[in-house]
Structures are given as C-alpha cells and as structure tokens.
C-alpha positions in Angstrom: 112.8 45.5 73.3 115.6 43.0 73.9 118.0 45.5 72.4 116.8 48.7 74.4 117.3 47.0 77.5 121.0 45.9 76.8 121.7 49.6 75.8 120.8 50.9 79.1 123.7 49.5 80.7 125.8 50.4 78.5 125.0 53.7 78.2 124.7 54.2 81.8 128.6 53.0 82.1 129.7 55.4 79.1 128.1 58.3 81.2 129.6 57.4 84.3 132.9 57.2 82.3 132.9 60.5 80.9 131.8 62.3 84.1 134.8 60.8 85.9 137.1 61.9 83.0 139.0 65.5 84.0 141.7 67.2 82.1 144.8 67.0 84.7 145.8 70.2 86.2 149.5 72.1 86.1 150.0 70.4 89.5 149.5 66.7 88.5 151.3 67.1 85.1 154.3 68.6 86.9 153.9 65.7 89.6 153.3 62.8 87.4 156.3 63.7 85.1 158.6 64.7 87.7 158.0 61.3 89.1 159.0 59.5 86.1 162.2 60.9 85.6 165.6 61.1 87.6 165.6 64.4 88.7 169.4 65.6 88.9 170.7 67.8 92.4 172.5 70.8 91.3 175.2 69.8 93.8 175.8 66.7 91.4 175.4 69.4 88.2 178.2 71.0 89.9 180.6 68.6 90.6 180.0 67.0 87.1 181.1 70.3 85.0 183.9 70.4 87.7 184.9 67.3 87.1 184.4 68.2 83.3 182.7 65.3 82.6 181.1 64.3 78.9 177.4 65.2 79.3 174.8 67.0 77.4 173.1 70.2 78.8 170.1 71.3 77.7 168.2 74.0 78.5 164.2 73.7 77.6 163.1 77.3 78.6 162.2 80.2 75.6 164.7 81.4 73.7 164.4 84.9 75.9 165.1 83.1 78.8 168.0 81.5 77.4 169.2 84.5 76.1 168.7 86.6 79.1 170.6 84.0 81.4 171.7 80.1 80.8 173.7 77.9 82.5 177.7 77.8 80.9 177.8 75.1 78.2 174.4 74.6 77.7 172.5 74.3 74.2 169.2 75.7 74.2 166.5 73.6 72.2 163.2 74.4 72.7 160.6 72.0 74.5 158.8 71.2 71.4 161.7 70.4 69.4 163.8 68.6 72.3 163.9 65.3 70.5 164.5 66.7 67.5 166.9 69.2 68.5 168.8 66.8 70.7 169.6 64.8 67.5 171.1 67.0 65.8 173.9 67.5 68.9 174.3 63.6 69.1 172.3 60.3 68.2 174.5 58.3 71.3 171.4 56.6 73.4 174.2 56.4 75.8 175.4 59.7 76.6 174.3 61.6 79.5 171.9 64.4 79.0 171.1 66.7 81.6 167.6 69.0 81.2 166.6 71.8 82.6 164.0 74.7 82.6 162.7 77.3 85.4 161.8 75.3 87.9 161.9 71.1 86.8 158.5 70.5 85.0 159.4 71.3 81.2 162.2 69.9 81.7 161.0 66.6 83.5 158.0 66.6 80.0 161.2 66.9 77.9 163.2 64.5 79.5 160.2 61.7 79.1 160.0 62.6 75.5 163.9 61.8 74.5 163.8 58.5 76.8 160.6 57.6 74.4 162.9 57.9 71.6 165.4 55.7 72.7 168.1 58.1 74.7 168.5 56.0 78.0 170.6 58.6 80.3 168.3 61.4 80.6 167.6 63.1 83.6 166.0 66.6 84.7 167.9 69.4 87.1 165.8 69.0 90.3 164.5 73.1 90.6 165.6 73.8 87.2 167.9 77.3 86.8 165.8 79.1 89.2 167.4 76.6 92.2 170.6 76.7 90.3 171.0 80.4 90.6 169.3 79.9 94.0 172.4 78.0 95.0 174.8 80.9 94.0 175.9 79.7 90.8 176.8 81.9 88.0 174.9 82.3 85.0 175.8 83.5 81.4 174.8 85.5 78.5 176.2 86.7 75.6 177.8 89.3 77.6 179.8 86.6 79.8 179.7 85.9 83.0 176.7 87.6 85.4 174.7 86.7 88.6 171.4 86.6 89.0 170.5 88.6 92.1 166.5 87.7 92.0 164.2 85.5 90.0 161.1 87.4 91.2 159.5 90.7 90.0 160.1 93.8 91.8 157.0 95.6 92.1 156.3 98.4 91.0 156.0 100.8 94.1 
C-alpha cells in the first residue's frame, strides 16, 4: 500500500512533464540559434572582401542553390557536413569564418555546430544571400559574374 501511494506522485509529475514537453517550431529554432551566434551585417561582409581580408566563407545552402548563385569566394559545404567540410579547408580555431544560407537560420545551426567543435571565430551573415543580393551585390556562378533581379517566384499568370 505504502508503495502505491508513493507512485502516485510520481507518476502524476511524469505526466505533467510530458504534457508540457512540445517539439519547437521553425520559428523558435531559427530564434534560439540566431541568438546564440554573432550574426554578421553584409555591410561588414563587404568591406571585409574589400579590404581582402583572410576569412573563410561558407555557404550552407544545397548544392543547386550554390550552383545557381553564390557569393564570390565562397566554398559550399553542405549543412550536414559543415564541421566536417570546414576541416578539410582549415583546422585554425582562429580563423574567421563567415556562414551563410538563404535567409540566416542554417547558417546560424551551422555556425553553433563548428564553435562546438572548437572553431572560436564563427559568425552567421545576418539575412543570409537573399539580404546580400537584396543589398545589390553581385552574385556568381559558373558562368561569372550575374545579378540576381528577384528571390521570389513569378507566378504563373
């Protein structure tokens, strides 16, 4: 009897427990990560590869996207394999990486993951390529330079 009545609490708790727990949505994944990284103004992208400074771009997107338009210099590794990838271009947990994607949240997961391995001068482009191209900037391709006139779909009409 003794036993039963010191499960009831406990289970009670454990139900409680689970009933609060909730899978997070896109919203607070993008929010929480973005939150933990420096996130990078393309203004300061800009002046950097003016400047030609020594960093490390990266572009997180697919490999169509990369293909169909990237930002000059950058090295495409996919999100999965950022800390592996990233490795492979330098094992300095000094030197400056810069991350990007569309729009700032793959970009913000993948710079979290490559601080967790040890690189300590990781940040994420605040609004990702789509801002970038936003902003005027050029893009390339394997064709060389082009600009990207819209991000959005035209509809079909």
């Amino acid at each position: 009897m003794c036993l039963k009545k010191a499960c009831v609490p406990l289970i009670a708790i454990l139900v409680c427990t689970a009933a609060q727990a909730q899978v997070k949505t896109f919203e607070q994944i993008a929010s929480d990560s973005k939150s933990q990284v420096v996130q990078m103004p393309v203004e300061e992208l800009e002046k950097k590869m003016d400047a030609e400074e020594k960093i490390i771009l990266i572009d997180v997107r697919t490999e169509k996207e990369y293909l169909a338009a990237h930002i000059e210099g950058a090295n495409w590794i996919s999100r999965g394999k950022a800390e592996f990838g990233t490795q492979g271009i330098s094992t300095d947990p000094k030197v400056e990486i810069i991350v990007y994607c569309r729009t700032g949240t793959r970009s913000s997961l993948s710079a979290l993951a490559l601080r967790s391995i040890g690189y300590e001068n990781v940040v994420s482009l605040d609004g990702g390529f789509k801002q970038w191209v936003e902003e005027g900037n050029s893009a390339f391709n394997m064709h060389g330079e082009i600009k990207v006139v819209s991000f959005e779909k035209k509809e079909n009409k």
